[in-house]
TIBAGU-763817 format. One record per residue (C-alpha): residue number from 1; residue in three letters; x, y, z. Coordinates in Angstrom, 3 decimals, decimal comma, padded with zeros to 6 digits. Layout:
BEGIN
+-----+------+----------+----------+----------+
! pos ! code !        x !        y !        z !
+-----+------+----------+----------+----------+
! NUM !  ALA !        X !        Y !        Z !
...
+-----+------+----------+----------+----------+
REM end
This chain:
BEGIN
+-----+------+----------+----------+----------+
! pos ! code !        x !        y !        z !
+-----+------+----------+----------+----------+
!   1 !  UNK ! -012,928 ! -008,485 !  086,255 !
!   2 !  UNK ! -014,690 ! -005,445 !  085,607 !
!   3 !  UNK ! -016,519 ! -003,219 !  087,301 !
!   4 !  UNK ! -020,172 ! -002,849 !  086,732 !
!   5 !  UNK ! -022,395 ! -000,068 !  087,957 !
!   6 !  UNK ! -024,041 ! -002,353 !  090,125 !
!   7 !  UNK ! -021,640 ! -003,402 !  091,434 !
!   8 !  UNK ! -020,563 !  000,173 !  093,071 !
!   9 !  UNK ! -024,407 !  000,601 !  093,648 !
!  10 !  UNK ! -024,397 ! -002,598 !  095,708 !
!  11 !  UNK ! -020,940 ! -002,580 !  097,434 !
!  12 !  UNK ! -020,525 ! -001,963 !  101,028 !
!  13 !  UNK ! -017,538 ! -001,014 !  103,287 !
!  14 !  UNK ! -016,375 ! -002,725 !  106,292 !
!  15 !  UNK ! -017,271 ! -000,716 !  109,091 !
!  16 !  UNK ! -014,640 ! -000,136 !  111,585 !
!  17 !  UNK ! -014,982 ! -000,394 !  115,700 !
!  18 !  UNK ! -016,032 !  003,275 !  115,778 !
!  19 !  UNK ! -018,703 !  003,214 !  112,856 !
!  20 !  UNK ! -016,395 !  004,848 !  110,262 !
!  21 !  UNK ! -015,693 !  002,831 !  107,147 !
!  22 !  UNK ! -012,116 !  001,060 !  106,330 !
!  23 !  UNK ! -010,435 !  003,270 !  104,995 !
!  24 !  UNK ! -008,087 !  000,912 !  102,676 !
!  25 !  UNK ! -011,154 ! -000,536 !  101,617 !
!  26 !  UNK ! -012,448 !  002,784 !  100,329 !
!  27 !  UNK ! -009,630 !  003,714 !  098,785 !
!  28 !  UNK ! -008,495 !  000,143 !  096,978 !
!  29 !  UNK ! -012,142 !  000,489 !  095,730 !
!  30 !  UNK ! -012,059 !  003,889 !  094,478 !
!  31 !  UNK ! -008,235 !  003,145 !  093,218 !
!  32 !  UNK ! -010,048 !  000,339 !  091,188 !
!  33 !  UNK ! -013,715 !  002,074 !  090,280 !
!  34 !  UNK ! -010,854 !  005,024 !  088,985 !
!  35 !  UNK ! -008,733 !  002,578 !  086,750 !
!  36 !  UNK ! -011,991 !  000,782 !  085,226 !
!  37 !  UNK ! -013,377 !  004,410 !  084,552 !
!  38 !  UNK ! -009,979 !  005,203 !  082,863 !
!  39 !  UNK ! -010,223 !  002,498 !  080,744 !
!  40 !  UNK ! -013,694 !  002,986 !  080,012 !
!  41 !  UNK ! -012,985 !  006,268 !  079,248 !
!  42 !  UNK ! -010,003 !  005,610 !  077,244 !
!  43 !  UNK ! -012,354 !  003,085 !  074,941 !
!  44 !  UNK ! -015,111 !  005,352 !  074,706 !
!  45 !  UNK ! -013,027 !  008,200 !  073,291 !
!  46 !  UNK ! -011,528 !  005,263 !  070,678 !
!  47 !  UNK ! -014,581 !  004,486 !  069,452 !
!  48 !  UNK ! -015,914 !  008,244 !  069,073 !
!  49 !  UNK ! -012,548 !  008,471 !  067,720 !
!  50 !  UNK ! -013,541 !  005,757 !  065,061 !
!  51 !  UNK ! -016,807 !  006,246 !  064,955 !
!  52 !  UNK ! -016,268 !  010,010 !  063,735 !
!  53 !  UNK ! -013,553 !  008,201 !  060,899 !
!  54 !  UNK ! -016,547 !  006,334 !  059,853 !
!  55 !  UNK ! -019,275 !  009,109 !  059,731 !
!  56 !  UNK ! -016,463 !  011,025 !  057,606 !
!  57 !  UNK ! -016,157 !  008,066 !  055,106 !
!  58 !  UNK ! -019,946 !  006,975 !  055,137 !
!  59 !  UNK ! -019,976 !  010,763 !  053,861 !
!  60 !  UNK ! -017,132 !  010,695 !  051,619 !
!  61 !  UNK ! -018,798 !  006,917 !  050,178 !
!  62 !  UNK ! -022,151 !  008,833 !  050,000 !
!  63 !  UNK ! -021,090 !  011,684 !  047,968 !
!  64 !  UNK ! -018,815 !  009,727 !  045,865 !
!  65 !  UNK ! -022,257 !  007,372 !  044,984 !
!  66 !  UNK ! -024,085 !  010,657 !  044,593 !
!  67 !  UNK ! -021,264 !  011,827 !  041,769 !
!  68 !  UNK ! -021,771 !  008,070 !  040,224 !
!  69 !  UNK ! -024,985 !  008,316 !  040,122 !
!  70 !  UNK ! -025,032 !  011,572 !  038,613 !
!  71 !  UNK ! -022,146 !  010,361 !  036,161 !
!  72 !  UNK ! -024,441 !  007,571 !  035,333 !
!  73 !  UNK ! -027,464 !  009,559 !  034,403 !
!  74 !  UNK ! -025,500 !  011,635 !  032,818 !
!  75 !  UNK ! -023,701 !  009,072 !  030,785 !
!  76 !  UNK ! -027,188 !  007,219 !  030,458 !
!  77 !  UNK ! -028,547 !  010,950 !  028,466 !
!  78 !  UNK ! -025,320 !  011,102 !  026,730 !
!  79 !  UNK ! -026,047 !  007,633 !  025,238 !
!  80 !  UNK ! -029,435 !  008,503 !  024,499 !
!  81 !  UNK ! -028,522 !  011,415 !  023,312 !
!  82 !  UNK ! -025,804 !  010,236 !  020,989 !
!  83 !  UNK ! -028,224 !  007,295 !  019,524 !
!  84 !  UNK ! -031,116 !  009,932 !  019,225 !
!  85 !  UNK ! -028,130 !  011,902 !  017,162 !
!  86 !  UNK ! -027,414 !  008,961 !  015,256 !
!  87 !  UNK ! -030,791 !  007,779 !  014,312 !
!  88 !  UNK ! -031,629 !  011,113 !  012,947 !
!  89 !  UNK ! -028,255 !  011,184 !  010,747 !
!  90 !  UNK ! -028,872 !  007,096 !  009,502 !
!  91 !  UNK ! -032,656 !  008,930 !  008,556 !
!  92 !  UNK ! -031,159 !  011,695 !  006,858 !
!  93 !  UNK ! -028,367 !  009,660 !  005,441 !
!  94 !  UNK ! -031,286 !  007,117 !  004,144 !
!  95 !  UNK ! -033,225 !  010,419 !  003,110 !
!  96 !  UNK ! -030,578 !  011,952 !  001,097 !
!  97 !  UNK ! -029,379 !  008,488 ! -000,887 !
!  98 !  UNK ! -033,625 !  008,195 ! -002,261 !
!  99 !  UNK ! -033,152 !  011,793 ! -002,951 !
! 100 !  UNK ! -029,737 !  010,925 ! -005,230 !
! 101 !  UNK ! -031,396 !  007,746 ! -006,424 !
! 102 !  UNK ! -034,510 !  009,840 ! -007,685 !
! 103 !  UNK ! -032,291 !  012,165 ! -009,499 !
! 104 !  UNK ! -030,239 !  009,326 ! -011,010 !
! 105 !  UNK ! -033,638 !  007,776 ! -011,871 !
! 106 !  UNK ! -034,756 !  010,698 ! -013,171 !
! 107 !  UNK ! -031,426 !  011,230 ! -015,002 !
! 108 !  UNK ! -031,555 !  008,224 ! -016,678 !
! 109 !  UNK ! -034,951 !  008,333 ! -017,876 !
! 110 !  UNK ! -034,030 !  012,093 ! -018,823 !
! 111 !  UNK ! -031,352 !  010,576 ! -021,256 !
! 112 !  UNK ! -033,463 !  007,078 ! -022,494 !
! 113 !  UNK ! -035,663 !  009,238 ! -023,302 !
! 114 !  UNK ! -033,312 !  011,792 ! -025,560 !
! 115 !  UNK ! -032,061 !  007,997 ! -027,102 !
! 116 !  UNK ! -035,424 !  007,052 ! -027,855 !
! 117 !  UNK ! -035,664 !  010,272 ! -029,729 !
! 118 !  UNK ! -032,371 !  010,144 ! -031,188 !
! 119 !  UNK ! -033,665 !  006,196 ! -032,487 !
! 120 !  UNK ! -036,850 !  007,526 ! -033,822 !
! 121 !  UNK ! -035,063 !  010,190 ! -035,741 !
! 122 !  UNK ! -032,371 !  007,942 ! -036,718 !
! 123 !  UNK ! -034,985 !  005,710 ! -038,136 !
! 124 !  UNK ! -037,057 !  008,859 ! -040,121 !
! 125 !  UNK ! -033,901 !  009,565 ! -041,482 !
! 126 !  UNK ! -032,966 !  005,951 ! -042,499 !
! 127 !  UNK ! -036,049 !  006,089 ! -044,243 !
! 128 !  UNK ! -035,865 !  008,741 ! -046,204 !
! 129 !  UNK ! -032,190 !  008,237 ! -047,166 !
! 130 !  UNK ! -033,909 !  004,385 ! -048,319 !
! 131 !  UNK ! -037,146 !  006,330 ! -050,139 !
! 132 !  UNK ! -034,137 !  009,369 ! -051,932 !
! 133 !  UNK ! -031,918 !  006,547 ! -052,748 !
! 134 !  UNK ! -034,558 !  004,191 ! -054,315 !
! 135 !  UNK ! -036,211 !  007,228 ! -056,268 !
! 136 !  UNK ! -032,213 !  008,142 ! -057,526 !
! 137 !  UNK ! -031,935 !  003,813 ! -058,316 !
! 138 !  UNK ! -034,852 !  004,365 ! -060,129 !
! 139 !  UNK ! -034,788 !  007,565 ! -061,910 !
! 140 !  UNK ! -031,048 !  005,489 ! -063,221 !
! 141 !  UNK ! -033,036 !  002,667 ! -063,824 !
! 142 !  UNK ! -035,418 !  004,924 ! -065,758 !
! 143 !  UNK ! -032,423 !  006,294 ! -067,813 !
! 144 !  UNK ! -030,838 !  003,345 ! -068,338 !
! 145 !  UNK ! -033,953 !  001,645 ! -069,527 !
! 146 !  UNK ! -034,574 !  004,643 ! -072,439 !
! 147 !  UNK ! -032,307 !  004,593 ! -074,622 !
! 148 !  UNK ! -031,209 !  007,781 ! -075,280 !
! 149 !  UNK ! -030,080 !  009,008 ! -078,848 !
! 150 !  UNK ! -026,564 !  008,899 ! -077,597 !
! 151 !  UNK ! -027,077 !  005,160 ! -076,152 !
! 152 !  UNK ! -028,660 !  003,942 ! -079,140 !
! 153 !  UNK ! -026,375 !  005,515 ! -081,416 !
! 154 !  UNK ! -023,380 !  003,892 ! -079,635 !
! 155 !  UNK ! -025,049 !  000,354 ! -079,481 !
! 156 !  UNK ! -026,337 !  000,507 ! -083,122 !
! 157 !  UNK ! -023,109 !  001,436 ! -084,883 !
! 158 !  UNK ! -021,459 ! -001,509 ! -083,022 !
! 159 !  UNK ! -024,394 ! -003,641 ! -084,890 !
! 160 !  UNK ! -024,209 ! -002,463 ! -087,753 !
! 161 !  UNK ! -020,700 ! -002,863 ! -088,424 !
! 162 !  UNK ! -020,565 ! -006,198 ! -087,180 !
! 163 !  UNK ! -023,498 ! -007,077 ! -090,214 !
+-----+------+----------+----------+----------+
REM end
C-alpha cells in the first residue's frame, strides 16, 4: 500500500519509557516514506520523460499540419491558377477559330464573288459569240439567198443544157 501525504502528516511514533520515540519505528517508517518517494520519483521523471516525447511530437504533428496546410493552399492556388490559365487559353482558342472562320468566310465570299463575275462575263461573252455568229449565219444566208453572177451562171448552164 502506498503512502499518502496524510498519512505521514497523521502518523505517530510509539513513545518509549523515557519519552523518546522508537527508534525502529522511525526508521522502518522513513525506510518506507524513502522507497515510496523513490518510486514516486522514479514515475514522475517517466512521465516528464514522456511527456517531453509528446510535446516534441505534438510539435513535430503541428508543423507537419502547418506544411499541409500550406501545401494545400498552395495546391488549392495552383489549381485555380491552372484553370484560370486554361479558361483564358479555351477563350483565346475559341477567339482565334471565329477569327479563322471569318477569314474563311470572308475567303469564300471573296472567291463566289470573282465566280459570279467570271459567270456574268461568261454569259456577255456567250452572247455576243450567239449575236457575231447569227449576224455571220445570216450575212451566209444573205449570200446564199442572192444569187450571185457566178451562182446563177453555174445553176443556169446546168438548165439549159438539160432543155
Amino acid at each position: 500500500m502506498r503512502i499518502t501525504p496524510l498519512d505521514i502528516y497523521q502518523r505517530e511514533f510509539s513513545r518509549k519509557n523515557i519519552g523518546g520515540l522508537d527508534e525502529n519505528e522511525v526508521y522502518g517508517f522513513l525506510k518506507k516514506v524513502g522507497r515510496e518517494y523513490e518510486a514516486l520519483y522514479a514515475e514522475n521523471k517517466s512521465l516528464k520523460d514522456q511527456a517531453q516525447r509528446l510535446t516534441g511530437q505534438m510539435e513535430d504533428y503541428l508543423e507537419l499540419e502547418k506544411t499541409l496546410k500550406q501545401t494545400l493552399i498552395s495546391a488549392q492556388k495552383a489549381s485555380g491558377d491552372l484553370k484560370d490559365n486554361a479558361e483564358k487559353e479555351a477563350e483565346l482558342i475559341v477567339k482565334e477559330a471565329e477569327l479563322q472562320s471569318e477569314r474563311i468566310l470572308d475567303e469564300a465570299r471573296s472567291e463566289a464573288e470573282l465566280i459570279g463575275k467570271d459567270i456574268r462575263e461568261l454569259k456577255k461573252q456567250k452572247r455576243m459569240l450567239k449575236v457575231e455568229l447569227r449576224t455571220v449565219l445570216e450575212s451566209y444566208l444573205a449570200m446564199v439567198n442572192e444569187e450571185s453572177p457566178v451562182f446563177a451562171r453555174v445553176t443556169a448552164e446546168p438548165t439549159a443544157k438539160a432543155a
